[in-house]
C-alpha positions, 0 to 999 in steps of 0.5 A: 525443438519445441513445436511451439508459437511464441505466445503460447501460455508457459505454465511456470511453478518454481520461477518468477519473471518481473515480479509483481512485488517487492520484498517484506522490509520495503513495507515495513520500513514505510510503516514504521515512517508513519510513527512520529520521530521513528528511526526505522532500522533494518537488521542485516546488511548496509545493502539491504537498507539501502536498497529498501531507501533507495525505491522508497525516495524513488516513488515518493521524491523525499529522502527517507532516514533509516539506519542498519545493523552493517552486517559483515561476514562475522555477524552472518557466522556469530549472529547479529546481537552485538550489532543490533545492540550497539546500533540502539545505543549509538541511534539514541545518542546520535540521532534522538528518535522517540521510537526505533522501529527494527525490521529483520532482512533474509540474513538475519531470519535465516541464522535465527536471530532472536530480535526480542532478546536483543532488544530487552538486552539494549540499552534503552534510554527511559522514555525511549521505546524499541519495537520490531517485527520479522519481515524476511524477504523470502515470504509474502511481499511489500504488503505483508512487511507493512502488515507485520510493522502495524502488528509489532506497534499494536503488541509492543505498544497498545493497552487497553487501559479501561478508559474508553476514548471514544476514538475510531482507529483506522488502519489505512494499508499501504497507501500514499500520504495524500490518500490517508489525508483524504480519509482524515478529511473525509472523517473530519468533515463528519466530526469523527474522533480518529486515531490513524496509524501507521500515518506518513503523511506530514511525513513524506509529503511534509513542505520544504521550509529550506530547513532540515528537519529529520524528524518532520512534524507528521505521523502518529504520536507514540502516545495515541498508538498506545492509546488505540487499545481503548478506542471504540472499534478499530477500521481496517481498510484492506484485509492483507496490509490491515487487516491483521493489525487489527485482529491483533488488536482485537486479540490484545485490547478486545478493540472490535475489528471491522475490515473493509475494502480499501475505499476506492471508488463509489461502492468502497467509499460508501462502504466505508463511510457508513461504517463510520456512521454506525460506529461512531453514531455520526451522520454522513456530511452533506459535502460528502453526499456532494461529492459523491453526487459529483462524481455520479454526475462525471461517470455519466458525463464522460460514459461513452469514453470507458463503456465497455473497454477492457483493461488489465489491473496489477498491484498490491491485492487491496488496491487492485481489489478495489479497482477492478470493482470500481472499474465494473461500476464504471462499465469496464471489463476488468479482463485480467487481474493480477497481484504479486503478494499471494493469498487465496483469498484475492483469487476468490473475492476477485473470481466472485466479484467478476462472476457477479458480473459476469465476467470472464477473467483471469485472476491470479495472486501470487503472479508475476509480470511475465505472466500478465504479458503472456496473457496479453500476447494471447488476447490484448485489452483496451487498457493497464492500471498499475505500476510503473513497471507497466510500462514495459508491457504497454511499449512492447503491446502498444496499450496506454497504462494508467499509473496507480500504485507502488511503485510509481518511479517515473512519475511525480507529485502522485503521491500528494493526490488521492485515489481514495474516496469520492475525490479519488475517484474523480482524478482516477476517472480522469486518468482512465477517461483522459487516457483513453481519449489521447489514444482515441485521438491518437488512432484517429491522426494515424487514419487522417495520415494515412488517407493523406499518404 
């Protein structure tokens, strides 16, 4: 038997435990619902794509129209040409979309399926259009499905026509619909001409009218995507959900590429903001300077409640990137911080950022759940940000979780509200205050009880 106590680290290289992600098509299928009249359409079998619809209508409560290729036993053993083929030529006639967008599964990567040749072979109806882009499960995450999507409209679609629009394109990452409403209000407020792409919302948070439209009036027009190759620099907010669409971009249309980090929090939003402002020559609005005042203003005002609180942050890498220097601004103790996507790069923009602090963390991407539950075994944290499947930690360990992310599952109406911006940062800082508060009170009862028994 092993001389070992139970929570001791276990340094584990070939198995993951509760994954801090899920797999390539789930991003690609939410960005490809970011396109007007787009039919997403997973290529492999009728399983995957029920499963990929199935945790999307679970985070954001709409239901989400895809269609598959039925991949049967025959398709795994002769390839999937046939299938993909008919399915274009059935969605058009049945369905109507202006777009289908095809995403690959590990099946159809795995036997070798040359995706472009079947789409050239198909029967596209003139002013129809196919895109696609290889998302297999077995590499990189959500987030890295999403990114691929955004670059399979860029190359199938954007053209640098030689007629500059004088139009910011903002690439937002994988984010809710209430967040790329936030940054269109924000650009709005400034005057700033913007084409935004992947955008679902209008889409996936479009109002119930009793009156079925597959097709809601949101997302990007197919028109404007084309026209973002003529646009006078592209804002990339998050360098893995965005940044490579718009090296893309840049590589295709010479559309200068500008990434960002996604604009949560105080220094984020300002970052993002004066991006704006030097590219597009537009002064900040005064109701933005006001909101930022705002939330200034409620950081002091509710200081004693976070100061120097330690907090554990899981998720997608731009999102937690973005929180962990937000929870700094706000005087927190970002003690571990972990993402499921890999990427070297997260660990050492997280590792500087927490050494400038001065700080010491454990910061992993790549990371799984099992493990952030280990750390917190070994030395425990005043609070969690992330996922709903947080909760299983925060019960075992008695910490309260601040949800913030994706997946949401058992929770609702966080996909209309922002978390981005100086907004954002105030119903975040009402999460954490507020949270923090109920266990203050909380622990204050159980000590009332306790002097009584």
């Amino acid at each position: 038997m092993l001389d070992r106590t139970p929570y001791e680290y276990v340094n584990r290289n070939s198995l993951v435990i509760n994954p801090a992600k899920t797999c390539q098509p789930i991003g690609a299928m939410y960005a490809a619902l970011g396109i007007h009249r787009c039919l997403p359409h997973s290529h492999g079998s009728q399983g995957c794509c029920s499963y990929h619809r199935m945790h999307l209508s679970r985070h954001f409560r709409d239901p989400i129209a895809a269609s598959t290729s039925s991949f049967t036993e025959g398709a795994a053993v002769f390839g999937g040409g046939s299938n993909l083929k008919t399915a274009i030529k059935n969605i058009f006639a049945i369905y109507d979309p202006d777009i289908i967008a095809v995403h690959t599964t590990c099946l159809s990567e795995t036997i070798g399926d040359d995706i472009p040749v079947y789409i050239n072979q198909a029967q596209v109806p003139e002013g129809k259009a196919v895109i696609h882009a290889n998302t297999p499960s077995y590499v990189g995450s959500h987030i890295t499905g999403f990114s691929n999507m955004v670059k399979g409209m860029i190359k199938y679609l954007s053209v640098n026509s030689n007629r500059p629009n004088e139009k910011l394109n903002i690439i937002p990452g994988f984010v809710n619909p209430g967040d790329m409403r936030e940054i269109k209000r924000m650009l709005q407020t400034m005057s700033v001409k913007h084409i935004m792409f992947p955008d679902t919302s209008g889409v996936l948070d479009a109002p119930l009218t009793g009156q079925y439209n597959m097709y809601p009036p949101g997302g990007t027009k197919i028109k404007e995507i084309i026209d973002a190759g003529n646009s006078e620099a592209t804002l990339a907010l998050g360098s893995f959900a965005s940044g490579g669409a718009a090296d893309e971009l840049r590589k295709k249309a010479k559309v200068r590429s500008i990434i960002l980090p996604a604009p949560i929090g105080i220094r984020a939003t300002d970052e993002f903001l004066m991006a704006v402002s030097r590219v597009s020559g537009r002064e900040i609005s005064a109701a933005l300077e006001e909101e930022r005042g705002q939330i200034i203003d409620i950081m002091v005002d509710l200081h004693d409640q976070y100061q120097g609180r330690q907090v554990a942050i899981f998720g997608d890498p731009d999102i937690v990137m973005s929180l962990t220097a937000f929870t700094l601004e706000l005087g927190m103790i970002p003690r571990y911080v972990l993402t499921g996507t890999p990427g070297d790069a997260f660990e050492r923009e997280v590792g500087q950022m927490l050494n400038q602090a001065g700080i010491d963390a454990r910061v992993k991407a790549g990371g799984d759940l099992f493990t952030l539950h280990q750390w917190i075994k070994q030395e425990s944290v005043d609070l969690l940000i992330g996922t709903t499947y947080g909760k299983y930690i925060a019960r075992a360990e008695d910490i309260p979780l601040v949800r913030v992310g994706f997946p949401i599952l058992d929770r609702g109406v966080h996909s209309y509200l922002p978390i981005v911006g100086y907004k954002g940062a105030m119903r975040l800082l009402e999460l954490i205050s507020n949270t923090l508060l109920d266990r203050q009170d909380r622990d204050a009862l159980d000590e009332d009880l306790e002097l009584i028994m």
